[in-house]
C-alpha positions as a Markdown table, in Angstrom:
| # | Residue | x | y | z |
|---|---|---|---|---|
| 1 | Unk | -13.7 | 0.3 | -12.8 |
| 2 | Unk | -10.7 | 1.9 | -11.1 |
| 3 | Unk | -7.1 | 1.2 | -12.3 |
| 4 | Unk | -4.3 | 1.4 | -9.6 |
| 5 | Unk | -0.5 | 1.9 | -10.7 |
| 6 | Unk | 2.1 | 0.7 | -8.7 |
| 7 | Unk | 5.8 | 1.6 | -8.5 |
| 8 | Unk | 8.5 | 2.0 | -6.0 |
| 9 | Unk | 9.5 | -2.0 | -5.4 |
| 10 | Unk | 13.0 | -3.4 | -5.2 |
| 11 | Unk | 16.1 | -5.0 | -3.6 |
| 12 | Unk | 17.1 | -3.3 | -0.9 |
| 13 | Unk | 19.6 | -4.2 | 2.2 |
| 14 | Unk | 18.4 | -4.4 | 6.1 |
| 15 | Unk | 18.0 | -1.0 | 7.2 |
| 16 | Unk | 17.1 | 0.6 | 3.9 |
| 17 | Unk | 14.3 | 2.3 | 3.0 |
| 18 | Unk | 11.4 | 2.2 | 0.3 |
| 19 | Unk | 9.0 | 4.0 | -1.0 |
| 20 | Unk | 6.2 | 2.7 | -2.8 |
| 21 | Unk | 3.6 | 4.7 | -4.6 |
| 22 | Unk | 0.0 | 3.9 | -6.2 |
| 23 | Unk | -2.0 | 6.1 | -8.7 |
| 24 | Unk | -5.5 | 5.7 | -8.6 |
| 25 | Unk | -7.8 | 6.9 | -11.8 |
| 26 | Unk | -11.2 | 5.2 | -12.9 |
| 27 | Unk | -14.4 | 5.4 | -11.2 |
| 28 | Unk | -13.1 | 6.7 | -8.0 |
| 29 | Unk | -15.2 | 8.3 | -5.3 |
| 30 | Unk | -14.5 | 11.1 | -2.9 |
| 31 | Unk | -15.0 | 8.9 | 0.1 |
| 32 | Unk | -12.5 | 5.9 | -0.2 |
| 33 | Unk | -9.8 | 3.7 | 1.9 |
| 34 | Unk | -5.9 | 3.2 | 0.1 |
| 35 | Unk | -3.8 | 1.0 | 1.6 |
| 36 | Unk | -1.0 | -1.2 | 1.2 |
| 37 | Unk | -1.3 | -5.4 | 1.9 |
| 38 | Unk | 1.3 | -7.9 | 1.2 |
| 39 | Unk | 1.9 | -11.8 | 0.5 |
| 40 | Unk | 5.1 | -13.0 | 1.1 |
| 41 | Unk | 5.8 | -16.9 | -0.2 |
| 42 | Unk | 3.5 | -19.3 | 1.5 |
| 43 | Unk | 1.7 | -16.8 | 3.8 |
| 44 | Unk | -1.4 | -15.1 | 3.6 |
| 45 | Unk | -2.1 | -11.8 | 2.1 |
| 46 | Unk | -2.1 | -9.2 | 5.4 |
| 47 | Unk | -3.0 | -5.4 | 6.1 |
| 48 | Unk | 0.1 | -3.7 | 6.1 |
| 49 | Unk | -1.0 | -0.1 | 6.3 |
| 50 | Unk | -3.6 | 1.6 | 5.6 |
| 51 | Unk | -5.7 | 5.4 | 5.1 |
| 52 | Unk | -8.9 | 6.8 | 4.7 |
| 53 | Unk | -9.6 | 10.0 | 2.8 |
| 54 | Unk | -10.0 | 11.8 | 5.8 |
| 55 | Unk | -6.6 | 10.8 | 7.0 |
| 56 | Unk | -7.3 | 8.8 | 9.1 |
| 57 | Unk | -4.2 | 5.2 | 9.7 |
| 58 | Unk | -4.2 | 2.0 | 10.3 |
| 59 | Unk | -0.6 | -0.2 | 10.7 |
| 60 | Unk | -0.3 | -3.5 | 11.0 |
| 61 | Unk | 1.9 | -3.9 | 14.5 |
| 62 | Unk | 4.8 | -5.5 | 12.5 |
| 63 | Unk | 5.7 | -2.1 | 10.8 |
| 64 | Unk | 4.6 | 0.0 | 13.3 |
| 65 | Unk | 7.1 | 3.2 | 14.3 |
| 66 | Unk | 8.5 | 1.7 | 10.4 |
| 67 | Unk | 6.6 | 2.3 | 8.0 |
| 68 | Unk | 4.3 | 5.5 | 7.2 |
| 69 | Unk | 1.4 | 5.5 | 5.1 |
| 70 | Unk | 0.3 | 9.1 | 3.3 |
| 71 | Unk | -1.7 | 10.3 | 0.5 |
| 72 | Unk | -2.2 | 13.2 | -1.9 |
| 73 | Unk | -5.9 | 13.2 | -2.6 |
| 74 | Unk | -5.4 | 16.1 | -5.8 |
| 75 | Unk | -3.3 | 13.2 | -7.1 |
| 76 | Unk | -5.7 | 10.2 | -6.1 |
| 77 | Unk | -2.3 | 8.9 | -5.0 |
| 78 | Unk | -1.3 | 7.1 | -1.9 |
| 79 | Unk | 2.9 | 6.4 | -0.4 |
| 80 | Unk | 4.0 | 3.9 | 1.6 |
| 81 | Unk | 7.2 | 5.0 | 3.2 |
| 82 | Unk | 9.5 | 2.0 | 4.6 |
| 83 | Unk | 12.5 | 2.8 | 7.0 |
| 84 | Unk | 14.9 | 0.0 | 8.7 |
| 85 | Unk | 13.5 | -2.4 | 6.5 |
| 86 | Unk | 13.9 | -6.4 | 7.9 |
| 87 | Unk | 14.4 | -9.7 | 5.9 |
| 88 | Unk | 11.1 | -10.4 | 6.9 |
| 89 | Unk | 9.4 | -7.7 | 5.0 |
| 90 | Unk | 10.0 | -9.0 | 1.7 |
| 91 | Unk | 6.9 | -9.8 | 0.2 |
| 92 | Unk | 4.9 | -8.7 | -3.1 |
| 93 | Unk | 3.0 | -5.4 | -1.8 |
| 94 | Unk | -0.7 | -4.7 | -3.6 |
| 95 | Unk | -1.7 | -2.0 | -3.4 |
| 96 | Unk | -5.8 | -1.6 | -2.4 |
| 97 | Unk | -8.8 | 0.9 | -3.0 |
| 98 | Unk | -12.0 | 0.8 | -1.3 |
| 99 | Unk | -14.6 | 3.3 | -3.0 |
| 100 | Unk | -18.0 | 3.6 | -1.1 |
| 101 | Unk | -20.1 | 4.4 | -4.5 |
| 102 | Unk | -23.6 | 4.7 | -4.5 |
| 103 | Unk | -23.6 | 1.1 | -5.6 |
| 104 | Unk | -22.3 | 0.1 | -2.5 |
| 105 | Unk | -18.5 | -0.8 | -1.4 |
| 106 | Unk | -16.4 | -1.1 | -4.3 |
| 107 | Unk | -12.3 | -2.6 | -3.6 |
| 108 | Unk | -9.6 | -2.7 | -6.8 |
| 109 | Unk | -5.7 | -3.8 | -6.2 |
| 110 | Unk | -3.3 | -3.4 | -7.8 |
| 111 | Unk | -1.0 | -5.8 | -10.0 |
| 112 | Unk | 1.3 | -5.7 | -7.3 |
| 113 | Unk | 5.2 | -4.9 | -6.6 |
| 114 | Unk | 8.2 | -6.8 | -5.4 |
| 115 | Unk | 10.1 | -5.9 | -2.3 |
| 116 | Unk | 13.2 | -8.1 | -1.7 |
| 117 | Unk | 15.3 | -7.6 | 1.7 |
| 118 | Unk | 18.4 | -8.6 | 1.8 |
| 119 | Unk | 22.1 | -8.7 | 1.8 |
């Protein structure tokens, strides 16, 4: 199993910034997907960003030129920078691992963390 920490969440005003982080440990494989999804109230859970461990990205178009998704792979880690932050970015953010094992594809999220926009 893998086990993914989150932290970084919070109340923040439009044009703030966040920066969420997520610790992977576990049963983790060298070649693996992180990324970052979130469900705000009454929507559906949707990519937000996301990165392989060969670097390469994927952002949702909402967040693009916003947000910036990186990783430290000695840490097993990945970041999710947020800059000029909108009301409509307040959602719960989970955090998401894709292993490819020799079992096949294996995915493990996070508990998840709040981000509140607002004044």
């Amino acid at each position: 199993q893998v086990q993914l920490v989150e932290s970084g969440g919070g109340l923040v005003h439009p044009g703030g910034s966040l920066r969420l982080s997520c610790a992977a440990s576990g049963s983790i494989f060298p070649i693996n997907a992180m990324g970052w999804y979130r469900q705000a109230p009454g929507k559906e859970r949707e990519l937000v960003a996301a990165i392989t461990s060969g670097g390469s990205t994927n952002y949702a178009d909402s967040v693009k030129g916003r947000f910036t998704i990186s990783r430290d792979n000695a840490k097993n880690t990945v970041y999710l920078q947020m800059n000029s932050l909108k009301s409509e970015d307040t959602a719960v953010y989970y955090c998401n691992r894709k292993d490819y094992s020799d079992d096949g594809l294996v995915s493990s999220w996070g508990q998840g963390t709040q981000v509140t926009v607002s004044s």
